[in-house]
ROROSE-921436 format. One line per 10 residues: number of its first residue (from 1); their letters; for each residue x, y, z of N, C-alpha, C. Coordinates in steps of 0.05 Angstrom, whole numbers, plus 5000, padded with zeros to 4 digits. Each point is the difference from the previous one (the first is absolute). Layout:
NUM> A> X Y Z X Y Z X Y Z | ...
This chain:
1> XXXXXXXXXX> 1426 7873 5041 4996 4981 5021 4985 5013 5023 | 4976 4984 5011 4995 5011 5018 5020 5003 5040 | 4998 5023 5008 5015 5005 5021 4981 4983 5030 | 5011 4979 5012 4992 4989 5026 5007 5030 5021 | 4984 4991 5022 5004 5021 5025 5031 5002 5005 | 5012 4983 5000 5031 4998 5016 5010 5022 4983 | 4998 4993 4970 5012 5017 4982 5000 5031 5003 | 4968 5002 5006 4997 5028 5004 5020 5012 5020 | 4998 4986 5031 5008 5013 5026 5028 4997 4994 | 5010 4990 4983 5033 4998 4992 5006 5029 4993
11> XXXXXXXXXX> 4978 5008 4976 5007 5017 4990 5003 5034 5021 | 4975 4999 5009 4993 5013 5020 5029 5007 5014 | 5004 4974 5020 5025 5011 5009 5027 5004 4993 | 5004 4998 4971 5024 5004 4989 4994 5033 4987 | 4970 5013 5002 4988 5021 5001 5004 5020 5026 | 5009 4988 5024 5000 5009 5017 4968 5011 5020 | 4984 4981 4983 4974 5017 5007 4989 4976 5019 | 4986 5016 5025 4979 4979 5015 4985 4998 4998 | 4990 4969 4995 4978 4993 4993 4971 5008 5017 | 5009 5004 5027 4974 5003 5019 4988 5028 4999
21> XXXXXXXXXX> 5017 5020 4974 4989 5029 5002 4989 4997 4972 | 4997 4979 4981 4982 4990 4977 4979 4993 5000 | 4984 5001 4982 4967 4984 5000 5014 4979 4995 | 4996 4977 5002 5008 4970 5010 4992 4995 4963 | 4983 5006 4986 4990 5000 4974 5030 4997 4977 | 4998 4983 4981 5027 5017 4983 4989 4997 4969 | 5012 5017 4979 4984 5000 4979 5029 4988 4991 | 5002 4978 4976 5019 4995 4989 4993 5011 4962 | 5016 5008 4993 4984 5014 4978 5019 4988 4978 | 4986 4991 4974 5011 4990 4982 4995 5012 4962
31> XXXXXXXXXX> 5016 5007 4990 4989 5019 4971 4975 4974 4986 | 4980 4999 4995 4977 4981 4984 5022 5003 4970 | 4986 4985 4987 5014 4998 4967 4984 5021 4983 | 4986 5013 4997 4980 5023 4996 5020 5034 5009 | 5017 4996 5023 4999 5022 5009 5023 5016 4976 | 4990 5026 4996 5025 5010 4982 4991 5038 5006 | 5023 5014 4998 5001 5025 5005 4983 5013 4972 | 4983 5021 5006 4981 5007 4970 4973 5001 5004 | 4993 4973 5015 4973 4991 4991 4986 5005 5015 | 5002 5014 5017 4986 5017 5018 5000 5029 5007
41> XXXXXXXXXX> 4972 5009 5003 5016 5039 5005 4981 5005 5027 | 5014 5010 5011 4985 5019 5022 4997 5013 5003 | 4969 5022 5011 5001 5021 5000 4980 5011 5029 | 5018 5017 5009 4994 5008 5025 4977 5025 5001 | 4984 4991 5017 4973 5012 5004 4994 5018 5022 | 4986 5024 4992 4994 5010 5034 4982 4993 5008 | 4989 4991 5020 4981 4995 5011 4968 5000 4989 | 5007 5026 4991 4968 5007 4982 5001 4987 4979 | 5024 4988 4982 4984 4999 4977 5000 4959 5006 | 5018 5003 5019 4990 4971 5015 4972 4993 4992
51> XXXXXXXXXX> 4985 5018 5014 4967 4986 5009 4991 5014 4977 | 5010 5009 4971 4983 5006 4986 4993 4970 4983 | 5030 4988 5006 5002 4972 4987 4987 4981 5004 | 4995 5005 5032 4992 4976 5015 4966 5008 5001 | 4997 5020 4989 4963 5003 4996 4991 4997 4965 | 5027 4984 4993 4987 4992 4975 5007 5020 4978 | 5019 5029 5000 4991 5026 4980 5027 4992 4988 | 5014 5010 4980 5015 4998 4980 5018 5018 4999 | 5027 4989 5009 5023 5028 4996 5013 4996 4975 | 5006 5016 4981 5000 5004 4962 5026 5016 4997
61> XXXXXXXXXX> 5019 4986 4983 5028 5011 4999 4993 5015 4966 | 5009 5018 5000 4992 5017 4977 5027 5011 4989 | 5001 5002 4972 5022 5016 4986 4998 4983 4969 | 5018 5017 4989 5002 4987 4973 5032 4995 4997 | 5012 4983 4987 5026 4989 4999 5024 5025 5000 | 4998 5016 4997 5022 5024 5009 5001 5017 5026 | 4967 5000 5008 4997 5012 5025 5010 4975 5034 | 5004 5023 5024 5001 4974 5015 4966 4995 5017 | 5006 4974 5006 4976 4983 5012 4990 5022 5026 | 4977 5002 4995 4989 5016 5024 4973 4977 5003
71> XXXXXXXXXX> 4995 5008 5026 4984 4980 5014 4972 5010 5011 | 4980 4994 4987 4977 5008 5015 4985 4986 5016 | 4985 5015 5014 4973 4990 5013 4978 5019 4989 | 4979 4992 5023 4970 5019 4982 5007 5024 4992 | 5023 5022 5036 4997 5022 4990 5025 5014 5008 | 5023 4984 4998 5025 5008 5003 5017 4984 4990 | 5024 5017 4996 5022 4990 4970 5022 5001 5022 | 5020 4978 4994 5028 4993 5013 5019 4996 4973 | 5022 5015 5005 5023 4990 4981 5010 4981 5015 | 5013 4974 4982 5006 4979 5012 5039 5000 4993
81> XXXXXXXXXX> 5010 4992 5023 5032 5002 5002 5013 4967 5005 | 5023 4997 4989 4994 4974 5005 5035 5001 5030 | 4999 4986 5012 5017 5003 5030 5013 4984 5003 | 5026 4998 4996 5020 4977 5008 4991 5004 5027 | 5010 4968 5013 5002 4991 5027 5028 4980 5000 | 5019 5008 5024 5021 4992 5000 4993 4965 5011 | 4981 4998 5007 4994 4973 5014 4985 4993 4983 | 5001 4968 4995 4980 4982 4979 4981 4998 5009 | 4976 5009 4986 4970 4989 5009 4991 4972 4987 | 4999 4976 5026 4991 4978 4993 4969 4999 4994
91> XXXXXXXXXX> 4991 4983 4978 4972 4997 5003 4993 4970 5015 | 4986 4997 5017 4996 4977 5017 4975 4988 5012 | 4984 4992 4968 4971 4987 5012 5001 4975 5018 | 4974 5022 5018 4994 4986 5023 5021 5007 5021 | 5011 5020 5007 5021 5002 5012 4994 5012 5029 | 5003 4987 5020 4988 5003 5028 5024 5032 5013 | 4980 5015 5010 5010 5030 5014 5003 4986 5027 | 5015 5017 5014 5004 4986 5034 4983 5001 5009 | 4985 5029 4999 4969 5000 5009 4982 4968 4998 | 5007 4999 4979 4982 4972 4993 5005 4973 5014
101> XXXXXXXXXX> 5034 4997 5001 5014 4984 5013 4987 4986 5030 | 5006 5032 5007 4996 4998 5039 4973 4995 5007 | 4984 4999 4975 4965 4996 5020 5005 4962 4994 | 5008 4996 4978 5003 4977 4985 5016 4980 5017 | 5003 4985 5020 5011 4988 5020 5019 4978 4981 | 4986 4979 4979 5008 4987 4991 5018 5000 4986 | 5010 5029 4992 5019 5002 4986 5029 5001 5010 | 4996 4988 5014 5041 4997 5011 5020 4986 4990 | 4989 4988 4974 5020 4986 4982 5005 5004 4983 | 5013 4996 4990 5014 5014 4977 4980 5007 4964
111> XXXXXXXXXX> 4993 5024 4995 4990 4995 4982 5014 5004 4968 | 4992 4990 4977 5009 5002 4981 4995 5013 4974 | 5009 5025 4994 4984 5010 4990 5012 5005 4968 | 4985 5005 4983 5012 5004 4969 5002 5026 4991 | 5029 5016 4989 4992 5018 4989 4985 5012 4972 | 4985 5007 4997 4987 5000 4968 5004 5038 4987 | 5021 5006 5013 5012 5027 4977 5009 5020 5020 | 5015 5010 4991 5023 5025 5010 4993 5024 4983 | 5005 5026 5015 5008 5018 4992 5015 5027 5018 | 5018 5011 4973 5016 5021 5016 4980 5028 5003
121> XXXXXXXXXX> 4982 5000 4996 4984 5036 4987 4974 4994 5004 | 4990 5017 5006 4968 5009 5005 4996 5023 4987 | 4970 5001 4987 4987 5018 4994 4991 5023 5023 | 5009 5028 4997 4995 5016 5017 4978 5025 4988 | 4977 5002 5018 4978 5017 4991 5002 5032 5005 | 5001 5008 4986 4999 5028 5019 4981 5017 4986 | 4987 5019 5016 4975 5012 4992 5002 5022 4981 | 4998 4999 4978 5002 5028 4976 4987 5015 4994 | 4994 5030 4985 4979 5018 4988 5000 4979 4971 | 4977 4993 4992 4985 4989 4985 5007 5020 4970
131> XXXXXXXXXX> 5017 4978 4987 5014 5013 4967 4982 5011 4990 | 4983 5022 4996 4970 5009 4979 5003 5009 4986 | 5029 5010 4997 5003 5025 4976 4995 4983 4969 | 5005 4974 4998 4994 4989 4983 4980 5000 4991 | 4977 4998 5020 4971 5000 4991 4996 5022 4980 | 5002 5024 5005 4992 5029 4989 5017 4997 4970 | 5027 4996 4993 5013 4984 4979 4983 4994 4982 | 4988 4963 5022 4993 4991 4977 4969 5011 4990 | 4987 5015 5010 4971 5008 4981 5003 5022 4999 | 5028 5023 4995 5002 5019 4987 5013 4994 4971
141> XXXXXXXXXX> 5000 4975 5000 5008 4989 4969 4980 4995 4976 | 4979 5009 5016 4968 4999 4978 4974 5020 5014 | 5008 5020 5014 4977 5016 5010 4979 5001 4989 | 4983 5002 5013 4976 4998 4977 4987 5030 5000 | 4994 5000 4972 4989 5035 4999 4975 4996 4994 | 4981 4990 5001 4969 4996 5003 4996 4986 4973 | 4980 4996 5001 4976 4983 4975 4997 5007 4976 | 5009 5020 4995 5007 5007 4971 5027 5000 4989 | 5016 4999 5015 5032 4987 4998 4997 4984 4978 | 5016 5007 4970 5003 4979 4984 5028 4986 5008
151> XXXXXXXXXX> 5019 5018 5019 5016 4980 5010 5005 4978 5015 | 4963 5006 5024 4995 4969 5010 4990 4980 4973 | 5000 5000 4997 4977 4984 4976 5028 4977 4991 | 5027 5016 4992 5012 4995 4981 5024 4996 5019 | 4999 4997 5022 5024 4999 5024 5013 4970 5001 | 5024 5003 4996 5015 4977 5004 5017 4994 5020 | 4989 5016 5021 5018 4997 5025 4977 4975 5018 | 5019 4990 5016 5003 4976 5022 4970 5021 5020 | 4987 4991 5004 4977 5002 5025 5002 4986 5023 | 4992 5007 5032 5002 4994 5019 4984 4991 5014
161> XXXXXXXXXX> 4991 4972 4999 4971 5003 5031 5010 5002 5023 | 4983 4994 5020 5022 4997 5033 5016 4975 5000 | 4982 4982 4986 5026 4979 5009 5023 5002 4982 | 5004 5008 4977 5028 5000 4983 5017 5020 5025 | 4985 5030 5009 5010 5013 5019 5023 4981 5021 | 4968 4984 5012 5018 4992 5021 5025 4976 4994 | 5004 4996 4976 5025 4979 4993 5017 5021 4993 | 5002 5019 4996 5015 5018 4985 5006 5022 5018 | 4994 5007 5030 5005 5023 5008 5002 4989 5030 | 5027 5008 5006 5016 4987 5026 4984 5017 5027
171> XXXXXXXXXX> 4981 5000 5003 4978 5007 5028 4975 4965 5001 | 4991 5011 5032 4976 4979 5000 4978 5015 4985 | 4979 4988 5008 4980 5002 4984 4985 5023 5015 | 4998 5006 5026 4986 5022 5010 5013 5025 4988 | 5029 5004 5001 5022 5025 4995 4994 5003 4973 | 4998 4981 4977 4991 5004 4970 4975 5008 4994 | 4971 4987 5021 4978 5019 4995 5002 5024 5006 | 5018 5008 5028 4994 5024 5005 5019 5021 4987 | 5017 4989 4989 5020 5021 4982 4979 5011 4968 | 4984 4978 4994 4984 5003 4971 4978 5026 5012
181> XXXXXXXXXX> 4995 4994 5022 4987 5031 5011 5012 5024 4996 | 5023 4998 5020 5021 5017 5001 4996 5021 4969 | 5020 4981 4979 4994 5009 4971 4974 5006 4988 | 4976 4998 5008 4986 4997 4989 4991 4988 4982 | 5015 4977 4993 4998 4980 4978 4961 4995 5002 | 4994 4988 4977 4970 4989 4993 4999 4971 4990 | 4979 4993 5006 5006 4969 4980 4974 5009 4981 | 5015 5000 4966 4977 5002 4988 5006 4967 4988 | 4974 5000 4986 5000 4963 4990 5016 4979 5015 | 5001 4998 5031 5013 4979 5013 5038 5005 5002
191> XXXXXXXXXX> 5002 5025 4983 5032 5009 5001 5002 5023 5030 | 5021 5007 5000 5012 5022 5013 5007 5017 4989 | 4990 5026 4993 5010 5022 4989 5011 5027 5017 | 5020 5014 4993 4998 5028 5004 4988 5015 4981 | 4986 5021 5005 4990 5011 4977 5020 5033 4994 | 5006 5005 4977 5014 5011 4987 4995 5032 5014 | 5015 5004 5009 5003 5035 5014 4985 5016 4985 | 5002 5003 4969 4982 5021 4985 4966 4993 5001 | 5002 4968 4998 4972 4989 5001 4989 5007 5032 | 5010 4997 5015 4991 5003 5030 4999 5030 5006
201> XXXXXXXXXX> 5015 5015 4983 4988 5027 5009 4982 5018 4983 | 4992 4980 4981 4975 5016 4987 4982 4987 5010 | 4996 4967 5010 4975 4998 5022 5002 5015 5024 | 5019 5013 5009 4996 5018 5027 4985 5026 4996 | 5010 5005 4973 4993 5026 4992 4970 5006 4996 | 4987 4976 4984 4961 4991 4999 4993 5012 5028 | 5015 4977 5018 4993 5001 5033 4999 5027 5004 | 5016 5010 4996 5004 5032 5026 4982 5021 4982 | 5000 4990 4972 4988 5015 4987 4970 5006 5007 | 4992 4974 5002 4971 4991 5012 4987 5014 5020
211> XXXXXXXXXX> 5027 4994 5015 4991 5012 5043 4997 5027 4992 | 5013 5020 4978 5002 5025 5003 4975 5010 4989 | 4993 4989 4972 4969 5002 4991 4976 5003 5013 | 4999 4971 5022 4981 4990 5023 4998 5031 5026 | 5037 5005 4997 4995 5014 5025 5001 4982 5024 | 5014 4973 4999 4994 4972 5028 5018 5012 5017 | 5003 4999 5024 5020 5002 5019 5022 4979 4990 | 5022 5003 5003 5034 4983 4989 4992 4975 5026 | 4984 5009 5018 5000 4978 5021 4981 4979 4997 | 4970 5010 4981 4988 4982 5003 4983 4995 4956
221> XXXXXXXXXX> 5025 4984 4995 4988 4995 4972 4988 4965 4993 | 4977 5007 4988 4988 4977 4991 4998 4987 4988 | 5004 4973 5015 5013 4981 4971 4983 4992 4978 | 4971 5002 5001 4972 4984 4992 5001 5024 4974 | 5001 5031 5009 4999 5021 4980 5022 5001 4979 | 5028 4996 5007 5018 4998 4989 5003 4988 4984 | 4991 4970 4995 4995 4977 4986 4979 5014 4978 | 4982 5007 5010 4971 5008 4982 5018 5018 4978 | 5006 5023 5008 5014 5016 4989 5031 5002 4978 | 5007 4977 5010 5034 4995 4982 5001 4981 4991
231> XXXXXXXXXX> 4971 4982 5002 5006 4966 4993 4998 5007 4962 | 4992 5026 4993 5001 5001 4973 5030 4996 4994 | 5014 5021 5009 5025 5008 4999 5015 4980 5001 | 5007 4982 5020 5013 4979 5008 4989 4976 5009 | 5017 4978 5003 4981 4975 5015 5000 5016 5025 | 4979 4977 5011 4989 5015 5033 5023 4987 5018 | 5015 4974 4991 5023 4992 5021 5021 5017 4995 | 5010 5008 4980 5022 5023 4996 4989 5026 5025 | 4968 5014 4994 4998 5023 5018 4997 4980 5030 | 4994 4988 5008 5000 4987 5032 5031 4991 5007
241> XXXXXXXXXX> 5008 4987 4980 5033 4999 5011 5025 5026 5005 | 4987 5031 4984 5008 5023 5006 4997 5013 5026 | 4964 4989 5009 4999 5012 5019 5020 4987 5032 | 4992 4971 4989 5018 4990 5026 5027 5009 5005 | 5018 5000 4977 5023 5018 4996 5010 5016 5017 | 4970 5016 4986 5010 5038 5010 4973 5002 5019 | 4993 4976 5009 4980 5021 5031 4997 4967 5018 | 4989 5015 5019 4987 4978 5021 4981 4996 4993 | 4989 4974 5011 4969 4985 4988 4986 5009 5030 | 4980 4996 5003 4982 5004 5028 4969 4998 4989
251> XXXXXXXXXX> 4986 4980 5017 4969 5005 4995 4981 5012 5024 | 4977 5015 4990 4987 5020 5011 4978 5001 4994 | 4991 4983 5013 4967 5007 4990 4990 4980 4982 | 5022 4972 5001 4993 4984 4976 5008 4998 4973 | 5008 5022 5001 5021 5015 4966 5032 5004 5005 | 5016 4989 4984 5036 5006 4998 4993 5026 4992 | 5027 5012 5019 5008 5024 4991 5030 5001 5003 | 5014 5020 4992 5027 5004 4999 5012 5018 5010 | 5017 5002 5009 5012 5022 5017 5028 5009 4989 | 4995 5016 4987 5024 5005 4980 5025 5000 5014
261> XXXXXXXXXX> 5026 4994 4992 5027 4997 5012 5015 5028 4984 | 5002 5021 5016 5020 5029 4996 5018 4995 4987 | 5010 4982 5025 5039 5004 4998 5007 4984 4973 | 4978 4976 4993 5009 4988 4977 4994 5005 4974 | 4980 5028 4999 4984 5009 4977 5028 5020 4994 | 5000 5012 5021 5023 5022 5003 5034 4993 4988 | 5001 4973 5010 5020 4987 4985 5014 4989 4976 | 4972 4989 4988 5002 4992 4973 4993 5018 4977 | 4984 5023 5017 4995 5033 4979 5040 5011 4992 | 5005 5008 5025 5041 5001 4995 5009 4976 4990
271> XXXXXXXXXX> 4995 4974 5000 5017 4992 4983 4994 5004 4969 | 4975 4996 4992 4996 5013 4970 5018 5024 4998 | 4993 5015 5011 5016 5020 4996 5034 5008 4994 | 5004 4987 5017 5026 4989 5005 5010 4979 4981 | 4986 4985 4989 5019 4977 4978 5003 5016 4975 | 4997 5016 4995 5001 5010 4976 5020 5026 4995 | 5012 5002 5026 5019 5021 5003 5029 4983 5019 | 5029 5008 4996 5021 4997 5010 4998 5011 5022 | 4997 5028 5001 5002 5013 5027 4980 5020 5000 | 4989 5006 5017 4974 5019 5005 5008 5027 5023
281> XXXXXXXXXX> 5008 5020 4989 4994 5018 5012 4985 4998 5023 | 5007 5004 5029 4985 4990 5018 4971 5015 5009 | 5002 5033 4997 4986 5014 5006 4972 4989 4986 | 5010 5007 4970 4984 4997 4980 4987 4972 4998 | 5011 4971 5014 4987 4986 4997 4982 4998 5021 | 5005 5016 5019 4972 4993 5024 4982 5021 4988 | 5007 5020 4989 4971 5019 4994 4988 4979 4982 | 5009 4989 4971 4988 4989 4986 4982 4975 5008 | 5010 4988 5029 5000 4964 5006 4968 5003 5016 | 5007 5029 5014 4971 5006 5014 4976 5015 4990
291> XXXXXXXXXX> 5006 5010 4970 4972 5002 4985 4988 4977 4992 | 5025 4983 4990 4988 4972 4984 4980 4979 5012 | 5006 5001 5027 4989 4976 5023 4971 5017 5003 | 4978 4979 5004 4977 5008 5004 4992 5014 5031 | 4978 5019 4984 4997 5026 5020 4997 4981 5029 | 5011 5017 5024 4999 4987 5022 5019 4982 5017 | 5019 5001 4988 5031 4971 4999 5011 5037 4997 | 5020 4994 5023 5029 5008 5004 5020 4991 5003 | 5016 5013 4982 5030 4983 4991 5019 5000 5016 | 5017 4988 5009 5018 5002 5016 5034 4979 5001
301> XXXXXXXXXX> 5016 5015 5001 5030 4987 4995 4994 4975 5004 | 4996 4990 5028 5003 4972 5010 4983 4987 4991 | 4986 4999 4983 4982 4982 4979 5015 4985 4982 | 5020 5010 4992 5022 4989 4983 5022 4991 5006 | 5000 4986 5028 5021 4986 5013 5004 4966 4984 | 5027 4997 4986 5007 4975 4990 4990 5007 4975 | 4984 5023 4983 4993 5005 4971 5015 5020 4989 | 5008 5020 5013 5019 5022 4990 5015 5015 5012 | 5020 5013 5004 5024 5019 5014 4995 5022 4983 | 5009 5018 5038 5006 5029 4990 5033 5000 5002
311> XXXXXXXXXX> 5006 5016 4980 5035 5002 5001 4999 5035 5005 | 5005 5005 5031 5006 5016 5016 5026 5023 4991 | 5015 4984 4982 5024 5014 4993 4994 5020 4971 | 4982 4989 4991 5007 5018 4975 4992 5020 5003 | 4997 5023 4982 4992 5026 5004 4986 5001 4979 | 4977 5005 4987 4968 5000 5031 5000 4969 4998 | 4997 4984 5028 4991 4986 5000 4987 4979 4979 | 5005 4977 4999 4980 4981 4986 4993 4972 5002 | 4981 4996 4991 4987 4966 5015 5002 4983 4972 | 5003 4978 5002 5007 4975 4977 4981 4972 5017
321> XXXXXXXXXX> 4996 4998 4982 4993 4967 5006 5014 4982 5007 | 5000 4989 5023 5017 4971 5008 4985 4983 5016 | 4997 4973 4988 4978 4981 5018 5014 4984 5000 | 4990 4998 5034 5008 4970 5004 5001 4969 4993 | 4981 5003 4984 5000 4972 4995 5012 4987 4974 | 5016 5029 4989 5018 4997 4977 5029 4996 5012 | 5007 4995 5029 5030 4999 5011 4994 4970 5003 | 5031 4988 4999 5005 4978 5012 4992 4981 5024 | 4988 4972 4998 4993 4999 5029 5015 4988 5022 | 5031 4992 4987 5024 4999 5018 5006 5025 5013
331> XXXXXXXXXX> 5008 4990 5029 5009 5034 5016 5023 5004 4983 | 5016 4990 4998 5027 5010 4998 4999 5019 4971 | 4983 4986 4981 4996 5012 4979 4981 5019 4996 | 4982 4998 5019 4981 5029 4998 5016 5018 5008 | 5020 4996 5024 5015 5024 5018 5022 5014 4969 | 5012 4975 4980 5019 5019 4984 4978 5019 4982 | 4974 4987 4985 4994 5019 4980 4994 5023 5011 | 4990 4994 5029 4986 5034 5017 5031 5024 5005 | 5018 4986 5002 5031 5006 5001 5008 5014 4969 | 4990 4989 4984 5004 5010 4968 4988 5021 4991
341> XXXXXXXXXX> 4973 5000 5010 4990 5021 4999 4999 5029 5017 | 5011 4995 5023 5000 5027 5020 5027 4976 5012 | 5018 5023 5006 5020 4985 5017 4996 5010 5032 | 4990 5018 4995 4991 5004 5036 4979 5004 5008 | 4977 4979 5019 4980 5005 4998 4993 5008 5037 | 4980 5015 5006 4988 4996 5024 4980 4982 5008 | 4992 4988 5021 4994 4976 5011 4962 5010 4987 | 4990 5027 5007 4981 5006 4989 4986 4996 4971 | 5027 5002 4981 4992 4995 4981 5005 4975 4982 | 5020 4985 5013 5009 4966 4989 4976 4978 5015
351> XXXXXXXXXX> 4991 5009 5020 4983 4986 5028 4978 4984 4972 | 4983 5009 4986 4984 5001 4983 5005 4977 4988 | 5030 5002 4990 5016 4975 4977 5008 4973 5012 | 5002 4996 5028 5012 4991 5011 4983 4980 5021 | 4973 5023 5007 4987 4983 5020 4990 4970 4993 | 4995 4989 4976 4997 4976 4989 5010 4975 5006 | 5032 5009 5006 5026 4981 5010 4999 4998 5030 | 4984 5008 5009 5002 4998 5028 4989 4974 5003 | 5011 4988 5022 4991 4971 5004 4976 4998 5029 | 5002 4984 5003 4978 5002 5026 5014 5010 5020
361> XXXXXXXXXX> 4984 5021 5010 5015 5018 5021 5019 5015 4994 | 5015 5004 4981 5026 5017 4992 4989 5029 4990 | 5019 5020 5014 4990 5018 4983 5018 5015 4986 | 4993 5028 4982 5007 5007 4984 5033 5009 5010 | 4996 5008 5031 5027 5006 5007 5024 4978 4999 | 4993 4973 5001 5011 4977 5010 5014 4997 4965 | 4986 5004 4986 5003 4986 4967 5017 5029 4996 | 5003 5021 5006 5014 5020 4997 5035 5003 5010 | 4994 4986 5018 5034 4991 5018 5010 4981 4989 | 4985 4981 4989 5008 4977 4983 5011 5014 4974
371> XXXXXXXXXX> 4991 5009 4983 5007 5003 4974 5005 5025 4988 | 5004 5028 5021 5009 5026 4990 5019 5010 5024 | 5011 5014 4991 5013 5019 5030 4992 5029 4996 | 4997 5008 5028 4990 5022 5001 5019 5025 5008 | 4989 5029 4993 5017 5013 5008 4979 5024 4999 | 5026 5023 5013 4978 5025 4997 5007 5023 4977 | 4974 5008 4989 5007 5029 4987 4986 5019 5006 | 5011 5026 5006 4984 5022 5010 4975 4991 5022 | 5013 4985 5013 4983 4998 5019 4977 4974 5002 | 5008 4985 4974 4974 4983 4993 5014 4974 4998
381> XXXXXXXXXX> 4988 4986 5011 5014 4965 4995 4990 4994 4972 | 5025 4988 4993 4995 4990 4975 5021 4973 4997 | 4981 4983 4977 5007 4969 5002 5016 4994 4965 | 5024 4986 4998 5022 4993 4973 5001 4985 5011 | 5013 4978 4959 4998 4969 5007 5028 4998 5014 | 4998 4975 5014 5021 4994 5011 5023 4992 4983 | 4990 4996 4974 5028 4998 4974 4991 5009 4982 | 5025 5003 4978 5004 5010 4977 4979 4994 4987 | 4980 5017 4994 4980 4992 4971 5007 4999 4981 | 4999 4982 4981 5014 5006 4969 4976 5006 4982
């Protein structure tokens, strides 16, 4: 039934409330036959991705039925939470704000309005590091080892373009191109590949082989010669996707050249090295790590930060392989396997494993108070899980 004025000011003062400290306005609100709890969801926005909406761009909820819903835009990922609210959110088209009321003079009578849906919960956004570990997963499940591979030929594994990527890998679309960098992934035939560690380091090996023949400076190698020279050997996109890899591009004079990258020639020389052994004598593996790397590149510990540990304790010393991108990409679960493997680590040497999890602005110390306790030995801080590893 609809409510007359008298009705209202009845109510009012059996409310105890005065009418002359009210907008004179009243909404009488009634459930529509439509309205039902369910059929609506809300989800609360910050500001920015407000006006990404309202300029037309596309925010994309991503996951596959086991994972949870993460939320993109062009170039940032939100995990989405869903938020009881102790108070019912009415939905109420056309529903006048006071703001609106008080410019609106005519409205001093009673208006009537329909409810068309309720809810107890909102969708809550909050800003996440972009899931990638998946990516590297899924195209280390068919690496490709070059053009004579009778295993590509004859491969029955699942292939990737960007867009299967982007349905399948919980980041936006800027964080997934720039992670396929990151890895160095390639697109050969419209796919996404990694190319196979043994295959990638015998095209490094042409490369450095080349510069040493030539005699080129490591700083300034040519891409036009390089091609001439290895396109027998290899396709010429396999040697140009090496160089981008392992050097900087720069033009000079009208001609690409490359600017070889040390720390990462230097890097992937020790890990060969290193996969093929449990534990490496440490001495012995830097004499060996620094003949192998081409003349001019010096080797150095911190080249191998997040690829391998030195274990300080044994007697002599020795270094093993451990990469990061073989740990978990849950904190809690990266913190036990790093726990499994060394139960007491220093902030120097876990920093490596760990800096990944850092969120925007957090740093390695912050994710350290969270998930280890620290103490001292001989003088040295050192970080154990906060529980029982099994």
């Amino acid at each position: 039934a609809m409510r007359s004025r008298a009705e209202v000011d009845a109510t009012l003062q059996t409310a105890k409330l005065n009418p002359a400290e009210l907008l004179p306005a009243v909404h009488c609100l009634s459930f529509g036959p439509q309205a039902g709890a369910g059929e609506c969801c809300l989800l609360q926005l910050e500001p920015g991705l407000c006006a990404e909406l309202e300029a037309g761009r596309s925010l994309v909820i991503r996951g596959e039925k086991d994972e949870q819903a993460v939320l993109c835009s062009k170039d940032k990922s939100y995990d989405m939470k869903i938020a009881d609210t102790s108070n019912m959110l009415l939905f109420i088209p056309g529903c006048k704000t006071p703001e609106e009321l008080d410019t609106d003079q005519a409205s001093c009578n009673i208006i009537h309005s329909q409810i068309a849906g309720f809810s107890n919960n909102y969708w809550e956004l909050r800003r996440c590091r972009p899931k990638l570990k998946k990516m590297r997963k899924l195209l280390m499940e068919d690496p490709y080892e070059g053009p004579d591979s009778q295993k590509d030929q004859t491969s029955t594994f699942v292939r990737y373009t960007t867009e299967d990527l982007l349905s399948l890998i919980q980041a936006s679309e800027e964080e997934i191109l720039h992670h396929l960098q990151v890895i160095d992934a390639c697109k050969i035939e419209g796919y996404w590949r990694i190319l196979d560690f043994d295959y990638e380091m015998k095209l490094l090996n042409h490369v450095t082989q080349l510069i040493d023949s030539e005699s080129w400076s490591l700083s300034k190698v040519p891409l036009r010669t390089c091609l001439d020279e290895l396109g027998s050997l290899e396709p010429t996109e396999m040697i140009e996707h090496i160089l981008l890899s392992y050097g900087r591009k720069y033009i000079d004079d009208g001609e690409v050249y490359f600017e070889m990258r040390e720390d990462k020639i230097c890097r992937a020389t020790a890990q060969m090295l290193l996969q093929n052994a449990v534990k490496f004598n440490l001495s012995e593996f830097q004499e060996v790590w620094q003949q192998s790397v081409p003349e001019g590149m010096t080797t150095r510990l911190d080249q191998l930060k997040g690829l391998a540990l030195v274990d300080k304790s044994s007697r002599p010393e020795t270094i093993f392989l451990l990469k990061v991108e073989d740990l978990p990409e849950d904190s809690q679960e990266r913190f036990n396997s790093l726990f499994r493997i060394r139960e007491k680590w220093t902030e120097v040497d876990i920093a490596p494993y760990i800096q990944d999890l850092c969120a925007e602005k957090q740093t390695v110390g912050a994710l350290l108070t969270k998930y280890a306790r620290s103490s001292m030995q001989n003088g040295v801080k050192v970080y154990n899980s906060r529980r029982p590893i099994s």
